[in-house]
VOMARGU-853628 format. One line per 10 residues: number of its first residue (from 1); for each residue x, y, z of C-alpha. Coordinates in Angstrom, 1 decimal, decimal comma, padded with zeros to 4 digits, m for minus. Layout:
<rs>
NUM) X/Y/Z; ... .
</rs>
This chain:
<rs>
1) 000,0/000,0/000,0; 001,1/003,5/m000,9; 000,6/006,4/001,1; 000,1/009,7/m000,7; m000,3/012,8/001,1; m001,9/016,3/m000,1; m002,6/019,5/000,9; m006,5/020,6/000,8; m008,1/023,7/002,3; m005,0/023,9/004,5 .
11) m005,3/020,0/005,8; m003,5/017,2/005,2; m005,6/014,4/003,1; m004,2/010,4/002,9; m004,8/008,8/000,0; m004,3/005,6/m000,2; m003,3/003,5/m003,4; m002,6/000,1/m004,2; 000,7/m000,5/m005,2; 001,0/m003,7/m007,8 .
21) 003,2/m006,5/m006,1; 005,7/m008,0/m007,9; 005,2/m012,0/m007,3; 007,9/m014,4/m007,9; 005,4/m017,3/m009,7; 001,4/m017,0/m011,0; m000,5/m020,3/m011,7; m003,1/m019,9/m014,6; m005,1/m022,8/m014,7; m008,5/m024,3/m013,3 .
31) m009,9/m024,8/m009,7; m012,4/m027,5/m008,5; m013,9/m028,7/m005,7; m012,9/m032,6/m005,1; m014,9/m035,5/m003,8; m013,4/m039,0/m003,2; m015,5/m041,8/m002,8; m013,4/m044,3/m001,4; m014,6/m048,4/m001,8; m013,0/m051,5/m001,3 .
41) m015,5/m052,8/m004,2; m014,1/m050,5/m006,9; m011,7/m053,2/m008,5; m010,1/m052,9/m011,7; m008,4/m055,7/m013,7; m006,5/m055,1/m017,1; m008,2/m053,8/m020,2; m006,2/m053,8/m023,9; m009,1/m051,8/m025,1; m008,5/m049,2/m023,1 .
51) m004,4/m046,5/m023,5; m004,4/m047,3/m019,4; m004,5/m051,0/m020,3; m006,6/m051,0/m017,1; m010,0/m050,4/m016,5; m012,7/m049,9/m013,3; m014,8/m052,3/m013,4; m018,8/m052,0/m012,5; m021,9/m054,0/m012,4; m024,5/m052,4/m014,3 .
61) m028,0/m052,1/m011,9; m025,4/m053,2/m008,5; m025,4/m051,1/m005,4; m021,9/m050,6/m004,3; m020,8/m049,7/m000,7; m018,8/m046,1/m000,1; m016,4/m046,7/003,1; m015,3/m042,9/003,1; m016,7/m039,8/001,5; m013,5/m037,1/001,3 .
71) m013,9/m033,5/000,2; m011,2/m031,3/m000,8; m010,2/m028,5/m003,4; m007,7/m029,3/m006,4; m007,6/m027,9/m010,2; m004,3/m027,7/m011,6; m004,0/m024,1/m010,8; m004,6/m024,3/m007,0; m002,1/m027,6/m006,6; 000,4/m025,6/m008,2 .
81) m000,1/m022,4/m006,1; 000,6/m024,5/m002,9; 003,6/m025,9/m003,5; 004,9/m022,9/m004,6; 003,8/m021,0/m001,5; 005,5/m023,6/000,7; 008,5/m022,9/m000,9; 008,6/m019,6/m000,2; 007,6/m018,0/m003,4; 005,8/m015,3/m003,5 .
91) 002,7/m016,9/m005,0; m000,8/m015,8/m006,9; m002,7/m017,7/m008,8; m005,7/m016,8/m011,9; m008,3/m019,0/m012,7; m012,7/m019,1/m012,4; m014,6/m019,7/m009,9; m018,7/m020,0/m009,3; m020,5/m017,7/m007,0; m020,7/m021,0/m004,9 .
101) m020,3/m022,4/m001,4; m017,1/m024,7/m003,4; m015,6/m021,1/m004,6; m015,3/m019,8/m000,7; m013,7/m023,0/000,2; m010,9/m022,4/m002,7; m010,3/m019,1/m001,9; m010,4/m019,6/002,6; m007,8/m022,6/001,3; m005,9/m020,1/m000,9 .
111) m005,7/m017,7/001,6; m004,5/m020,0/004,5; m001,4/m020,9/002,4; m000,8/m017,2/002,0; m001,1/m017,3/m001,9; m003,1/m013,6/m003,4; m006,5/m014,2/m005,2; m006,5/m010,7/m006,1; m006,5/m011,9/m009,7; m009,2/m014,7/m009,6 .
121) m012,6/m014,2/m011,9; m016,4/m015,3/m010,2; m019,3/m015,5/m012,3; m022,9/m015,7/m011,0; m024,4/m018,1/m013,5; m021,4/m020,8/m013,9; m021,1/m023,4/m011,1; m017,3/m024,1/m009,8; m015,8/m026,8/m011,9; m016,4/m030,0/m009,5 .
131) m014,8/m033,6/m009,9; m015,9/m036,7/m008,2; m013,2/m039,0/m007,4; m013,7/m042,7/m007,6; m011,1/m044,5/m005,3; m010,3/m048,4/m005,3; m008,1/m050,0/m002,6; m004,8/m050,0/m005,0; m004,9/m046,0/m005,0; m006,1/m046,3/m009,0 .
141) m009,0/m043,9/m009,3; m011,4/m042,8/m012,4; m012,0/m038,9/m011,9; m016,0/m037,4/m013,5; m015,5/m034,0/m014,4; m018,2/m031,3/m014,9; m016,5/m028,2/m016,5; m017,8/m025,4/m014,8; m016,2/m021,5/m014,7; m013,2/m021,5/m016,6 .
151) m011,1/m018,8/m017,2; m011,2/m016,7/m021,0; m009,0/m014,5/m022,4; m011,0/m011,3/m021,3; m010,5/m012,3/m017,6; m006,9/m012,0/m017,5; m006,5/m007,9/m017,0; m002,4/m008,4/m017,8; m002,1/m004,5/m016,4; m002,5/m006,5/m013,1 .
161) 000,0/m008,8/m013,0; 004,2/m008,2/m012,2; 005,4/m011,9/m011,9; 009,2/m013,0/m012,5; 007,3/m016,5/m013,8; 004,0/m017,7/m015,2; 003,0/m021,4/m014,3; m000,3/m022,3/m017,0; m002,0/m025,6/m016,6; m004,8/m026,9/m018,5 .
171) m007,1/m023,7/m019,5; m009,4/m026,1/m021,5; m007,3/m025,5/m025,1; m008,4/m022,2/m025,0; m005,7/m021,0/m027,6; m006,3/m017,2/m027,6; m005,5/m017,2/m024,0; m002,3/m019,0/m024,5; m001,3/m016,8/m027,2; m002,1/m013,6/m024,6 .
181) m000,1/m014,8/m022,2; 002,9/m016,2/m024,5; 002,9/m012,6/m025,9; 003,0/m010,7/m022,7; 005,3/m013,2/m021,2; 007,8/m012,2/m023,9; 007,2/m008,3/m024,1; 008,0/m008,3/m020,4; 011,3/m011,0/m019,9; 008,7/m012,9/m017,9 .
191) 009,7/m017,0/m017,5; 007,4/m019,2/m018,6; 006,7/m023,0/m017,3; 003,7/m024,9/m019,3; 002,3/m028,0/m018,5; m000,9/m028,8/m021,2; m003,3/m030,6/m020,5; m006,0/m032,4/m022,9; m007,4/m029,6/m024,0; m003,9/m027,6/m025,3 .
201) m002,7/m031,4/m027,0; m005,6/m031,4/m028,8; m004,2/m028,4/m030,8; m001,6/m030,1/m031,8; 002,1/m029,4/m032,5; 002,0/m026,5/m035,3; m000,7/m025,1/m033,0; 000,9/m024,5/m030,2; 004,7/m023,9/m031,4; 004,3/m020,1/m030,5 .
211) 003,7/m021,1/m026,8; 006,5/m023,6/m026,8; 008,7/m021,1/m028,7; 008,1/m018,9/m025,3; 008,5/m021,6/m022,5; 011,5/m022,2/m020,2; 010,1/m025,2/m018,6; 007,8/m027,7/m020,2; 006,4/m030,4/m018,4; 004,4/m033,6/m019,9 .
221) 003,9/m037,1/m018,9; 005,4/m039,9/m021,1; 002,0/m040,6/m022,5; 001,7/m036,5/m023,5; 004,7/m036,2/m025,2; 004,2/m039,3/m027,2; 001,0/m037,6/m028,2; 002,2/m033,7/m029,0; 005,1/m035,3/m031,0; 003,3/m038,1/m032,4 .
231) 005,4/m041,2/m031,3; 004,2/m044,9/m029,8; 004,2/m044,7/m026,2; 006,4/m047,8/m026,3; 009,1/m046,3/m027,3; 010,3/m044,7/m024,2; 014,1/m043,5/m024,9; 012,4/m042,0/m028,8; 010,2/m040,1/m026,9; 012,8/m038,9/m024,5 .
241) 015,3/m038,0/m027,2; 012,6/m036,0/m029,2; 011,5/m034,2/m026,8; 014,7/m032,4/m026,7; 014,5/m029,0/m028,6; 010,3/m028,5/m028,2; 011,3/m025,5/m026,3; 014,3/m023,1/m026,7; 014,4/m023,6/m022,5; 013,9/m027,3/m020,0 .
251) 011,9/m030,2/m021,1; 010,5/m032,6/m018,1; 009,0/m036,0/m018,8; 007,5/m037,9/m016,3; 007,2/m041,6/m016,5; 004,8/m042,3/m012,9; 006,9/m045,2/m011,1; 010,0/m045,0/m013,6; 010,1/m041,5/m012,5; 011,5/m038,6/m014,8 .
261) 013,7/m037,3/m017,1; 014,9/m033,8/m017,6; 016,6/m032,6/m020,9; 018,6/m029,7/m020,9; 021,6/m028,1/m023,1; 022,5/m031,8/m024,6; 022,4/m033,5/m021,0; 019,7/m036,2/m019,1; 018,9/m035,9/m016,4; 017,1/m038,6/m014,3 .
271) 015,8/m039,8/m011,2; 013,3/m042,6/m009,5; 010,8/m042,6/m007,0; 010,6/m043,1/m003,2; 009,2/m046,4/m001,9; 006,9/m045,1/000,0; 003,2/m046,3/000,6; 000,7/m045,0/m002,3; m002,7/m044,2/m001,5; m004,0/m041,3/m004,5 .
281) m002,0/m041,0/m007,3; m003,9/m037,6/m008,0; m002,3/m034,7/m008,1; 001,1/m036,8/m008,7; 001,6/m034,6/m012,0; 000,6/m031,3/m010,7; 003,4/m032,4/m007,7; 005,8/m033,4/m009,9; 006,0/m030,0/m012,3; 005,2/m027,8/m009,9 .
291) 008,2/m029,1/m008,0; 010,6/m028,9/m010,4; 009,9/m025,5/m011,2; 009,7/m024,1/m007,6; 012,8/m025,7/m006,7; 014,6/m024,4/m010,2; 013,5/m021,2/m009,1; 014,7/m021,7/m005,2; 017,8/m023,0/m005,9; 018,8/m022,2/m009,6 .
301) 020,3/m025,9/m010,1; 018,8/m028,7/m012,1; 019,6/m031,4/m010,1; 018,2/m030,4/m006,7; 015,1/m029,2/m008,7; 014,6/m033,1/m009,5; 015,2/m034,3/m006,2; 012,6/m031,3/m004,9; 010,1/m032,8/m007,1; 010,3/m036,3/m006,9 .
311) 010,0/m035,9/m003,1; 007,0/m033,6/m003,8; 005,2/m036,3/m006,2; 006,2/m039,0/m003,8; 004,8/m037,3/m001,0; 001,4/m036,7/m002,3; 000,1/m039,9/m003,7; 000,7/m040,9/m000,1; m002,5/m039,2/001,1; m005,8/m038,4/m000,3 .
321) m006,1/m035,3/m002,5; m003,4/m033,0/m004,5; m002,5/m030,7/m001,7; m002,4/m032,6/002,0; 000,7/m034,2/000,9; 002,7/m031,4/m000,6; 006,2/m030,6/001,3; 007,8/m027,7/002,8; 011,5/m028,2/002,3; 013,7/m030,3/000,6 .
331) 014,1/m033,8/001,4; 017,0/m034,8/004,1; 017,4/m038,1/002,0; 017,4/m036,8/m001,7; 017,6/m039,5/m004,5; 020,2/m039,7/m006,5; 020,5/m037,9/m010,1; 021,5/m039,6/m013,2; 023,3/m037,3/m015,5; 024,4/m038,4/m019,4 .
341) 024,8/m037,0/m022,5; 022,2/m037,2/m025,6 .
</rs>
C-alpha cells in the first residue's frame, strides 16, 4: 500500500493506493472442488481396449458400498499455487470460480497458504468446476468432471500482473489465452513453465509452437509427449530423445513409477521414485511439475530441482487429495540424479 499525502483547504488528506506486487510465480489454470469416494468394491483388472491397459470395473443395476466420502479442493492451478507458496515463493494464482459455497472453500484454502486471489474471476451463472473422485483399494481412481467456470481471455487484465514466472495448466485448449499470455510473457522478460493438458494437445504441434517457442520449462507425462510429437508410447528412450528441442528452454517428462527425465543443453537428467506407501495418485503430476519448477527457481540448479520434485510427487500420492501431501522443504534423504549426455 502506498501512502500519498496532499494538501487541501490547508489539511493534510491520505490517500491511499494500491501499489502492484511484484510475485515471484502466477498459476493460470483451473480450480475444482474434489470429492473421493473411497470403496473397497471398486476393483479394476486389465483392459487392452482401453491407453491405461486397465479399467474400473462396475456391475450395471449393482449397489456398491462407499467406506469414506472425502472433500477437498484441487484444479491444476490451486495444486500448483501451494507448493509454490511452501516454498517460499511469493505466489498468486488466476483461474474461475462460481458464486458457490465450493468457490469460498478455494479461496479460505488459498488464503490459509498465504497465496493472493486478487487476480481470480467469479461468475454468478457458472457453477465451480467439480470432480468426483472414484477411489479403489490399489490408489487407481477414475476422476468425472463437470467443467464449470473457466477462465477466457477477457478475464486475465495483464495490467495486473508483475510476476518473475507464469506457471499455466490446462485452460481447457483455449488457444487465444495461450497466445495472450505467450505474448505478454515475452514483451516483459517474464519466464514461462507450461504443463498442457488435454485440451492444449488437442491443438496439436503447429498449434501451439508459439507457446513452446516462449517456454522455459515444459512439463508432460510420457504418454503426453508421445502424443504432442506423435510417437508410440512404447518407445520410451524416442520419446525422450525427441522431446529435446520443443522448447528453446527445460523439457520434463514424467514416467509415474519409472520416474523422470529432464533434458537440458545436450544432458539427461534422471531420477526414481521413493518407496513409499501410495494411496491417491492424483495430483502426482501437478506435484511433480510444480516441483521442479519451484525448486529451479529456489535454488537455480537442475539437479536439486529433480530431487525437490520427486520428493513432492512422492509425498502426495501418499495421502488423499493433490495438496495434503505437498512438502515444505527439501528432502533430508534426496535421491540420486542420473546425469548423461544425448
Amino acid at each position: 500500500m502506498i501512502k500519498l499525502y496532499i494538501i487541501e483547504d490547508n489539511h493534510f488528506v491520505c490517500i491511499c493506493l494500491k501499489a502492484k506486487i511484484m510475485f515471484d510465480i502466477i498459476t493460470i489454470g483451473t480450480a475444482t472442488q474434489d470429492i473421493f469416494l473411497k470403496s473397497e468394491q471398486f476393483k479394476s483388472r486389465s483392459d487392452e481396449s482401453v491407453k491405461t491397459g486397465k479399467a474400473m470395473v462396475f456391475e450395471a443395476g449393482s449397489k456398491m458400498e462407499i467406506d469414506e466420502i472425502i472433500s477437498d479442493t484441487g484444479g491444476g492451478a490451486t495444486n500448483c499455487a501451494v507448493t509454490f507458496a511452501r516454498l517460499g515463493l511469493e505466489t498468486a494464482t488466476c483461474f474461475s470460480l462460481g458464486r458457490d459455497a465450493a468457490g469460498r472453500e478455494i479461496r479460505r484454502v488459498l488464503k490459509k497458504e498465504g497465496i493472493s486471489t486478487r487476480i481470480i474471476t467469479q461468475r454468478t451463472h457458472e457453477p465451480t468446476s467439480l470432480s468426483i473422485i472414484l477411489l479403489g483399494p490399489s490408489g487407481e481412481r477414475t476422476v468425472l468432471v463437470h467443467r464449470g467456470s473457466l477462465i477466457k481471455s477477457p478475464d486475465l487484465i495483464l495490467d495486473k500482473i508483475a510476476t518473475k514466472w507464469v506457471y499455466i495448466s490446462s485452460v481447457g485448449g483455449n488457444l487465444e489465452l495461450l497466445e495472450k499470455i505467450a505474448t505478454y510473457a515475452r514483451s516483459r522478460n517474464i519466464k514461462l513453465a507450461f504443463n498442457p493438458g488435454s485440451g492444449e494437445l488437442k491443438l496439436g504441434l503447429k498449434r501451439l509452437f508459439p507457446i513452446l517457442e516462449a517456454t522455459t520449462i515444459l512439463v508432460l507425462n510420457r504418454a503426453e509427449a508421445s502424443q504432442l510429437m506423435g510417437l508410440p508410447y512404447s518407445f520410451r528412450k524416442t520419446v525422450v530423445r525427441q522431446a529435446c528441442g520443443l522448447t528453446p528452454g527445460i523439457e520434463v517428462i514424467t514416467d509415474g513409477k519409472d520416474g523422470a527425465c529432464v533434458i537440458s543443453e545436450g544432458q539427461s537428467y534422471s531420477i526414481g521414485v521413493y518407496d513409499w506407501p501410495l494411496v491417491d495418485r492424483l495430483g502426482a503430476g501437478d506435484a511433480f511439475g510444480s516441483g521442479f519448477v519451484g525448486g529451479y527457481i529456489k535454488y537455480q540448479d537442475i539437479t536439486k530441482a529433480l530431487q525437490y520434485a520427486a520428493a513432492n510427487a512422492s509425498s502426495v500420492v501418499t495421502k488423499i487429495g493433490a495438496k495434503a501431501g505437498i512438502i515444505k522443504a527439501f528432502p533430508k534423504k534426496p535421491l540420486k540424479v542420473e546425469i548423461q549426455k544425448i
